[in-house]
C-alpha positions as CSV (number, residue, x, y, z in Angstrom):
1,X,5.3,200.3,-22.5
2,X,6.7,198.7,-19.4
3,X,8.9,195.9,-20.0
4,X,9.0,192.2,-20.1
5,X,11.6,190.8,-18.1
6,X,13.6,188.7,-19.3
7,X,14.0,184.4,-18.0
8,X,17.5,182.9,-17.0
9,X,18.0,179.5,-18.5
10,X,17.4,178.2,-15.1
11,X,14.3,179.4,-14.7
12,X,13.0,178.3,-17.8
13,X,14.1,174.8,-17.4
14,X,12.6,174.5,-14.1
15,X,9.2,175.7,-15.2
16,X,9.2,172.9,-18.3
17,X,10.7,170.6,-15.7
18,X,6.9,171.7,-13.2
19,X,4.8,171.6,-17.0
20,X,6.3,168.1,-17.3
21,X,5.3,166.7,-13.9
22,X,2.0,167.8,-14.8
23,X,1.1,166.2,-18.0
24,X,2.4,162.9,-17.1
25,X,-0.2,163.5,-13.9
26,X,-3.3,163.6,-16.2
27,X,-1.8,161.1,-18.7
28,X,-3.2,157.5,-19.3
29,X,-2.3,154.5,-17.2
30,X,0.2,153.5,-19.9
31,X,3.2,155.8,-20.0
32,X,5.7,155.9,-22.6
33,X,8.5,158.4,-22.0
34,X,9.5,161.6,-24.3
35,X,12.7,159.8,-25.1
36,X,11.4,156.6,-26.3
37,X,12.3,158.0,-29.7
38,X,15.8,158.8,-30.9
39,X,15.2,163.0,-31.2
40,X,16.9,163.1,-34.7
41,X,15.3,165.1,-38.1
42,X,12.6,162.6,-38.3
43,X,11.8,162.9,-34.4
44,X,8.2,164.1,-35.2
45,X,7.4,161.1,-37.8
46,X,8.6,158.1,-35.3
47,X,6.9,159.9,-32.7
48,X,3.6,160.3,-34.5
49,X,4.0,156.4,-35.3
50,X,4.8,155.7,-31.9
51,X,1.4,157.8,-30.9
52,X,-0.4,155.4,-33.5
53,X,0.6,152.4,-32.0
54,X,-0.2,152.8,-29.0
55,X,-3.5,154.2,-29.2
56,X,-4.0,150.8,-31.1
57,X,-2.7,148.8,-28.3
58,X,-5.2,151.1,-25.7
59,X,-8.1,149.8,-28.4
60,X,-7.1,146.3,-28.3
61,X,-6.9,146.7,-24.4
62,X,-10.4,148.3,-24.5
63,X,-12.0,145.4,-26.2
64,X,-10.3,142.5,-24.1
65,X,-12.3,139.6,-23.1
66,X,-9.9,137.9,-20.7
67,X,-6.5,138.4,-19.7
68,X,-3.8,135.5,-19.7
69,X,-1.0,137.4,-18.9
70,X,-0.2,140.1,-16.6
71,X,3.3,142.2,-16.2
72,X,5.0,145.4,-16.0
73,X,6.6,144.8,-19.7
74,X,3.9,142.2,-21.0
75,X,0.1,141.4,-21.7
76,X,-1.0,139.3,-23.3
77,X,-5.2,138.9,-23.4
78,X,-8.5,137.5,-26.1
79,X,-10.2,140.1,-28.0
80,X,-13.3,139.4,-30.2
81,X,-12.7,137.9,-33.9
82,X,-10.6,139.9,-36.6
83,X,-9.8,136.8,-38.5
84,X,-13.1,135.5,-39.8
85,X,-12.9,132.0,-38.2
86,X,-15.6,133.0,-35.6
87,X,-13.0,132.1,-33.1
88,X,-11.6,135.4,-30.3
89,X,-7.6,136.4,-31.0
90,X,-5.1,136.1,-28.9
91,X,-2.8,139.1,-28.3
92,X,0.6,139.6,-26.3
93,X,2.5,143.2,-26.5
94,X,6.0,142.6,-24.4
95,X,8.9,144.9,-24.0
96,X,12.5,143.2,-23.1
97,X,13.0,145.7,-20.0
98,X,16.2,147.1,-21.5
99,X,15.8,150.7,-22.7
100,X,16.3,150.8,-26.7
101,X,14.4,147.3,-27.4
102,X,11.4,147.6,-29.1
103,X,7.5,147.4,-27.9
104,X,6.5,144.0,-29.9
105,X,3.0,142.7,-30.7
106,X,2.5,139.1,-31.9
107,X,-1.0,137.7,-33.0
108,X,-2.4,133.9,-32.1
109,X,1.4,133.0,-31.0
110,X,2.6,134.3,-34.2
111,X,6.5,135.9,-34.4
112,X,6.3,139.5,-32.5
113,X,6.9,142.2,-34.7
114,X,8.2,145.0,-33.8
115,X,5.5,148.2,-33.0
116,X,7.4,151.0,-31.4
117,X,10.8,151.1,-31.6
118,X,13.8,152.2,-29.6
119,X,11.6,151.8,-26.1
120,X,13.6,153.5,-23.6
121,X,10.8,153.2,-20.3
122,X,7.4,151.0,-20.3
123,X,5.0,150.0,-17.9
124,X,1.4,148.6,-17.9
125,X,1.7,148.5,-14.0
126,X,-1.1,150.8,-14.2
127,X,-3.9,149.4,-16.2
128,X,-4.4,147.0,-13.7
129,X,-7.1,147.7,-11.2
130,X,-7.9,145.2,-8.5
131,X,-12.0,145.5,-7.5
132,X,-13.5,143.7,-4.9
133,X,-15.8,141.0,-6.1
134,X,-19.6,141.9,-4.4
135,X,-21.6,138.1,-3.9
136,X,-24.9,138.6,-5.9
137,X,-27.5,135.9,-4.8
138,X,-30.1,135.3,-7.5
139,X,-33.4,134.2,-6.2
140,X,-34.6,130.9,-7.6
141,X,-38.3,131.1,-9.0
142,X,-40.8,130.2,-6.2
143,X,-42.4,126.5,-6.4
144,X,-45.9,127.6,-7.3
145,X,-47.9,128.4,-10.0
146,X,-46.4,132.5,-10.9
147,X,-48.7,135.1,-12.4
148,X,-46.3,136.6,-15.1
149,X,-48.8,139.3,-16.5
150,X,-52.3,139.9,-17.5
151,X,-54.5,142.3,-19.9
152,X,-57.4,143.9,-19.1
153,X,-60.6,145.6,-21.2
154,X,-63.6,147.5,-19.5
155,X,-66.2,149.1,-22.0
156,X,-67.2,152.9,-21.7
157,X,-70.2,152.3,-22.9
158,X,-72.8,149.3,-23.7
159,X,-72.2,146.9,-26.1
160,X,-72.5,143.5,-27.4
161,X,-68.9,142.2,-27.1
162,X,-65.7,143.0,-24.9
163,X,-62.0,142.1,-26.8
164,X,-59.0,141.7,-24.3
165,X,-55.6,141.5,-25.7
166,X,-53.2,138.8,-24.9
167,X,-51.3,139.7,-22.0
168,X,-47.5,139.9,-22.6
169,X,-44.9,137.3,-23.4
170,X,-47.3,134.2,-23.4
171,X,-45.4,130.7,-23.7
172,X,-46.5,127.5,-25.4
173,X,-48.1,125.4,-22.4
174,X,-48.9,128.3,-19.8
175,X,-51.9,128.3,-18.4
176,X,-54.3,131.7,-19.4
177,X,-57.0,132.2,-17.1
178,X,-59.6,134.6,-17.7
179,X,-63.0,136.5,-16.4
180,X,-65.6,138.3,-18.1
181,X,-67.8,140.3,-16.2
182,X,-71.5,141.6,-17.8
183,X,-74.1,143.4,-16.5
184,X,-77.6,141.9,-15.6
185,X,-77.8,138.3,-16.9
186,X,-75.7,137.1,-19.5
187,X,-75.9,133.9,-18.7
188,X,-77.6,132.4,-21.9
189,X,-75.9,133.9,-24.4
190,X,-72.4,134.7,-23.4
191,X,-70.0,133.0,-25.5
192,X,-66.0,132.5,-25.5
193,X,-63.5,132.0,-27.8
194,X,-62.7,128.8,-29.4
195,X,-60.4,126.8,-27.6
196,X,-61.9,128.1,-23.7
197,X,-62.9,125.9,-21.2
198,X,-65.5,126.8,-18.8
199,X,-65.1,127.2,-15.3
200,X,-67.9,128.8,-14.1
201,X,-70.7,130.8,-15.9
202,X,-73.3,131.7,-13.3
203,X,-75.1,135.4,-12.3
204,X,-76.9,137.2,-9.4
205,X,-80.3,138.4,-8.8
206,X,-80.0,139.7,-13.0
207,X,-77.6,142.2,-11.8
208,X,-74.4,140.8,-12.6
209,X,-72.8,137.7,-14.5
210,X,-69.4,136.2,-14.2
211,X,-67.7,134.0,-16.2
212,X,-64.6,132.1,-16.0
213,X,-62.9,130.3,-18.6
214,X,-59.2,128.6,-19.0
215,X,-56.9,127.8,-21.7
216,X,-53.2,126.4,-22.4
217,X,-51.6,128.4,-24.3
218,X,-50.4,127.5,-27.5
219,X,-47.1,128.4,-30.1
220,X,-49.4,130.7,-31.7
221,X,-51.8,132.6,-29.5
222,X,-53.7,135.4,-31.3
223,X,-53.2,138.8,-30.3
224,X,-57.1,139.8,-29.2
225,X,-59.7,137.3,-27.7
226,X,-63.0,138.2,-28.0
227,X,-66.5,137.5,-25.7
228,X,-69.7,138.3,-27.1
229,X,-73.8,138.0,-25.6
230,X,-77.0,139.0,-27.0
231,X,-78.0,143.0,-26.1
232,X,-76.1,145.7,-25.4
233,X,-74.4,145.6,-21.7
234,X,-72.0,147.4,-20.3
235,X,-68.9,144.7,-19.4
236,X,-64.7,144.3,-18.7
237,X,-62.8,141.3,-18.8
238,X,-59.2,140.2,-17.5
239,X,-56.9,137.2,-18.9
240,X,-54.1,136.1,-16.5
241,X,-50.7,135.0,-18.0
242,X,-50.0,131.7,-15.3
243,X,-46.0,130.2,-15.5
244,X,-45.0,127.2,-13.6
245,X,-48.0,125.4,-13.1
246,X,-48.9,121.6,-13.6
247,X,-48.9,120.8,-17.3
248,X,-52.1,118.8,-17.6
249,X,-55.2,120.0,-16.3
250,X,-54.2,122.8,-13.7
251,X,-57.4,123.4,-11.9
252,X,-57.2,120.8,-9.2
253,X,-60.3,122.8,-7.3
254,X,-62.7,125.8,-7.1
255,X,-65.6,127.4,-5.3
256,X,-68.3,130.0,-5.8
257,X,-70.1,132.5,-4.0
258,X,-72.9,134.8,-3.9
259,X,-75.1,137.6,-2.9
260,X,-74.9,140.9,-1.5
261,X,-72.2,142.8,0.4
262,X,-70.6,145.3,0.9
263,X,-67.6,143.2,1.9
264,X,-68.2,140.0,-0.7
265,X,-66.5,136.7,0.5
266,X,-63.8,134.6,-2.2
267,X,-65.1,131.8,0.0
268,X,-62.5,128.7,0.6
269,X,-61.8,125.8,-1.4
270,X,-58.7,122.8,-0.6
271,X,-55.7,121.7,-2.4
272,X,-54.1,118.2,-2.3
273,X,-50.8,119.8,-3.3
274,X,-48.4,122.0,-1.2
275,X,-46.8,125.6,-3.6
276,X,-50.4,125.7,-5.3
277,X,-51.8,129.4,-6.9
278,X,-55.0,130.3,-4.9
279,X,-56.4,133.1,-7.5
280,X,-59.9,134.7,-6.2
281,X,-62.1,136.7,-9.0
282,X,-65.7,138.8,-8.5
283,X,-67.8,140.9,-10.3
284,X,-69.9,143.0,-8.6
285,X,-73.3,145.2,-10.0
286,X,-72.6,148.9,-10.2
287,X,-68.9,150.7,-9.6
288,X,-68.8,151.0,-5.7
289,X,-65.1,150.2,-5.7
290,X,-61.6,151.7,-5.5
291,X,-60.1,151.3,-8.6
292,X,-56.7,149.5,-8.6
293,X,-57.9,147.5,-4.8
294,X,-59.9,145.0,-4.6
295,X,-59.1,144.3,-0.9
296,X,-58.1,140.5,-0.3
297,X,-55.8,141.0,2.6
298,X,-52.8,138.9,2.2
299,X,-53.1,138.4,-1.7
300,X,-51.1,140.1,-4.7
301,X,-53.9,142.8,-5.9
302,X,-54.2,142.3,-9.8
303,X,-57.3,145.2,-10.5
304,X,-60.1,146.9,-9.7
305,X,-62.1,148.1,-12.5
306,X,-65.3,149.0,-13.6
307,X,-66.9,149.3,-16.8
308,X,-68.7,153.2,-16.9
309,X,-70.7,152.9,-13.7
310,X,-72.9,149.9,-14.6
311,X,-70.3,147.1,-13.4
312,X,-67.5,146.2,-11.8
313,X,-64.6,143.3,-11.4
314,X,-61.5,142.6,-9.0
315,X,-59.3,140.2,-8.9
316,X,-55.8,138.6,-6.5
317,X,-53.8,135.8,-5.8
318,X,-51.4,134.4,-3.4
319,X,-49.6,130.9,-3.0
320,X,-50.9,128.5,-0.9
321,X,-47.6,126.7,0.2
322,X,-49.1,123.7,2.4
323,X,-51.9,121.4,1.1
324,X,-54.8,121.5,2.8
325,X,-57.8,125.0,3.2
326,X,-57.4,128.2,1.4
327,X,-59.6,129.9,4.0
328,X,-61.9,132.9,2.9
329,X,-61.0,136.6,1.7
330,X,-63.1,139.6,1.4
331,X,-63.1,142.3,-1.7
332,X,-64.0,145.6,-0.4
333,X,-66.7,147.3,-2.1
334,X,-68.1,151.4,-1.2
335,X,-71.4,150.3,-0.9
336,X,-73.2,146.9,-0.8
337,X,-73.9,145.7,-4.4
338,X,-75.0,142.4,-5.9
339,X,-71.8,140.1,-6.3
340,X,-70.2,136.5,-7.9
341,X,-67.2,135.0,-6.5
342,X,-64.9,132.6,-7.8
343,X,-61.9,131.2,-5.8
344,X,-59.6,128.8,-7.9
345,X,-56.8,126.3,-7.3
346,X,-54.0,126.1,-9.6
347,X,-52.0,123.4,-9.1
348,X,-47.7,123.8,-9.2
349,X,-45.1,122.5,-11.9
350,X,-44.7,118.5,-10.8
């Protein structure tokens, strides 16, 4: 066995010297030296106090709310309430400076009681961290009318009503705007929920119907709405959830069209009030569409959709931010197909 050779006691204090650099290099901010505590025959119970307290003052640190006081041998800062009274804490640690006074903690302005003892070096120099503030600009909500979210149902196969869930998060007093589309006329016996107001309920050439029907919404909107007709039909419908718009009767103006295109028009209409919601809707025989684009340069696409092959519905909005003509927009059909347009003015928050 080849022999271990032996260390001076030079040596061995310089390498405990090297190990001790390097702990207090990976050690928290907060640094309390090895002699804080008198080394005496209970050296390991003050010190395993002295580790206690000071992980609690690192905890309180961790859960401060605001900071009132800022040193090298003091903080003092609000942490959430311990006391009952719903009302945050106030707490200060301090040390005097002078090695062999005690780390204190004091509670509300209460007397500071002694936590470690026999300090001989402190600093909180290093738990503070200055970051440079970054300017966030919010976005105010636009003047007009906003679409905030819709729900949509397409049948897969012929039947004698279509249900369409209530789109997300509806608010007492928004507006909910919605379109049922049916194949071959419907017009006669197509029926909406209680509490709808018509719009429009027209079809084309007995290819097609559309309907449109509005609604403020109420505290306590059902979860399902439900349109039924006479005969089985294939059909989809869409509800739109509107925020922001005028709180009596929103629809200031609309206009219809009809025929049959492979480009169909959402022909114009006029508004009397600058930041209104121009929203077009059509419903077109057949599925000769791209699903999810229902053309309408310029406008927010909402769908595309068809129910099995049989029929098929777009719809897309955009504000119009001076009063005054909406001008036309095309959908964009595959094919040229048997259509009814509907272009509709919702008027802004006044």
């Amino acid at each position: 066995m080849r022999p271990r050779p032996a260390y001076t006691l030079i040596e061995l204090l310089v390498a405990t010297a090297s190990a001790s650099v390097l702990v207090v290099g990976l050690s928290a901010a907060l640094f309390v030296s090895a002699k804080a505590l008198n080394v005496d025959e209970g050296a390991s119970i003050a010190r395993s106090n002295g580790d206690a307290q000071l992980n609690r003052l690192l905890t309180d640190v961790g859960s401060a709310l605001r900071f009132t006081e800022r040193s090298p041998t003091a903080l003092a800062f609000s942490v959430p309430d311990f006391t009952g009274d719903d009302q945050p804490e106030t707490l200060r640690y301090a040390w005097s400076g002078t090695p062999g006074d005690p780390l204190t903690r004091s509670i509300n302005g209460s007397a500071a009681l002694p936590l470690v003892r026999d300090v001989r070096s402190l600093s909180f120099a290093g738990l503070e961290q200055v970051v440079a503030a970054t300017d966030v600009t919010v976005a105010p909500d636009p003047p007009w009318p906003i679409v905030e979210s819709f729900a949509s149902q397409a049948l897969s196969s012929a039947g004698v009503q279509v249900t369409i869930a209530a789109p997300l998060g509806i608010v007492a007093d928004e507006l909910l705007l919605a379109t049922v589309v049916v194949r071959n006329d419907r017009v006669a016996s197509l029926v909406a929920p209680i509490g709808w107001s018509l719009l429009q309920l027209e079809q084309e050439d007995g290819k097609v119907t559309l309907g449109v029907w509005w609604k403020r919404a109420t505290a306590s909107e059902p979860a399902t709405y439900q349109w039924t007709w006479a005969g089985n039909e294939h059909a989809l419908g869409w509800i739109l959830r509107i925020s922001n718009q005028y709180a009596g009767n929103p629809i200031t103006a609309f206009a219809a069209a009809n025929g049959k295109s492979k480009d169909p028009v959402g022909p114009a209409t006029s508004s009397t009030l600058d930041n209104s919601l121009v929203v077009r809707v059509g419903g077109f025989h057949d599925d000769d569409i791209t699903v999810g684009a229902p053309g309408l340069a310029g406008h927010t696409p909402v769908l595309m959709q068809a129910s099995s092959n049989k029929c098929s519905g777009g719809c897309g909005y955009r504000p119009l931010k001076v009063a005054g003509l909406s001008g036309e927009s095309l959908f964009a059909l595959t094919a040229a197909q048997e259509y009814r347009t509907l272009t509709v003015i919702v008027a802004p928050k006044q």
